[in-house]
Residue, then its C-alpha position, 0 to 999 in steps of 0.5 A: x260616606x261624608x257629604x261634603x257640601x261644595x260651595x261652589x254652586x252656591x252664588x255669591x250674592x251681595x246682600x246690601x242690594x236687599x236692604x232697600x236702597x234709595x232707589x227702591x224705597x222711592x219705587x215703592x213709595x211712587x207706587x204706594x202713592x198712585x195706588x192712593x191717588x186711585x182709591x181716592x179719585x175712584x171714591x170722589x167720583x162715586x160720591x159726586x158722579x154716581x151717589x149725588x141726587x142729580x144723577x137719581x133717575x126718576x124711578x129712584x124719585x117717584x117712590x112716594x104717597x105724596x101729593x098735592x090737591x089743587x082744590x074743587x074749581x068749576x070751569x067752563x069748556x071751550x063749547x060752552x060745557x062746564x066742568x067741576x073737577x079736583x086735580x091732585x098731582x102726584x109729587x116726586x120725593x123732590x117737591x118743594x111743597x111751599x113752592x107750590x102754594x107760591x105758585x097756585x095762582x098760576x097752577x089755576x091758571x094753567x089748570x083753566x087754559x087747559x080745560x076751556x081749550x077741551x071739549x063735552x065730548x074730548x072729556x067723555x073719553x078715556x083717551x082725552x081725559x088722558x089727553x088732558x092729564x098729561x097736558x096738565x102735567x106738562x104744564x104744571x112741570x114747566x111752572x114748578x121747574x126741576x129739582x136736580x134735573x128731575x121734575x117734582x111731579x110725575x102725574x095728575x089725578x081727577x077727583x070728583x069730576x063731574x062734567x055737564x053738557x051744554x045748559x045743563x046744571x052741574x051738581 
């Protein structure tokens, strides 16, 4: 028994369109190109939207031991109590440090409006030393400004605060 091969189911098919005629190379080379466009544009913006320091959130910024002492002061109270206290801020990743020696003058300023406008008994308190704190902050914030929408402090400490009530000497 011979198996003869009928060619008959065999199709004819023309080769030449295999071979990459004008117009598939240029499919093929639009697409190539769009796939290249994407990866290229998809890079760019995470480069600028998404890795740039002006989209960092602030948690990304606070991660720091930095910070700046704006020395001892004695100031008197708006009822006439004095109040000796060492403020320190708590400096972001961004500060600009000699930016805030250029700016001490009015740093004391605002430290000063801020305490004369406290009372003996608000600065007794947790809550109004809190109080305090976060208005100093505020301050301090609008002085020194953002770096890259983010601000260059994110809290403020007393040290060595002493407070004496009316007529009484501070140590």
């Amino acid at each position: 028994m011979s198996t003869a091969i009928d060619d008959s189911y065999i199709p004819d098919i023309d080769y030449d369109d295999f071979e990459g005629s004008e117009g598939n190379r240029r499919v093929i080379f639009v697409a190539l190109l769009a796939v290249l466009i994407l990866v290229i544009g998809a890079l760019a913006y995470w480069r600028l939207a998404i890795y740039s320091p002006g989209h960092q959130t602030l948690k990304q910024i606070e991660n720091t031991n930095a910070t700046y002492s704006m020395g001892t002061q004695t100031m008197n109270l708006s009822d006439g109590s004095l109040v000796q206290v060492e403020v320190v801020m708590k400096l972001t990743t961004l500060a600009n440090t000699t930016e805030f020696s250029q700016k001490s003058a009015q740093l004391n300023n605002a430290e000063i409006y801020v305490f004369s406008s406290t009372t003996f008994q608000q600065l007794l308190t947790p809550q109004g030393k809190t109080e305090v704190q976060n208005e100093l902050v505020a301050k301090f914030q609008h002085i020194l400004g953002p770096v890259d929408k983010l601000p260059q402090l994110t809290a403020v400490y007393f040290k060595n605060l002493v407070e004496s009530a009316q007529g009484a000497p501070v140590s």
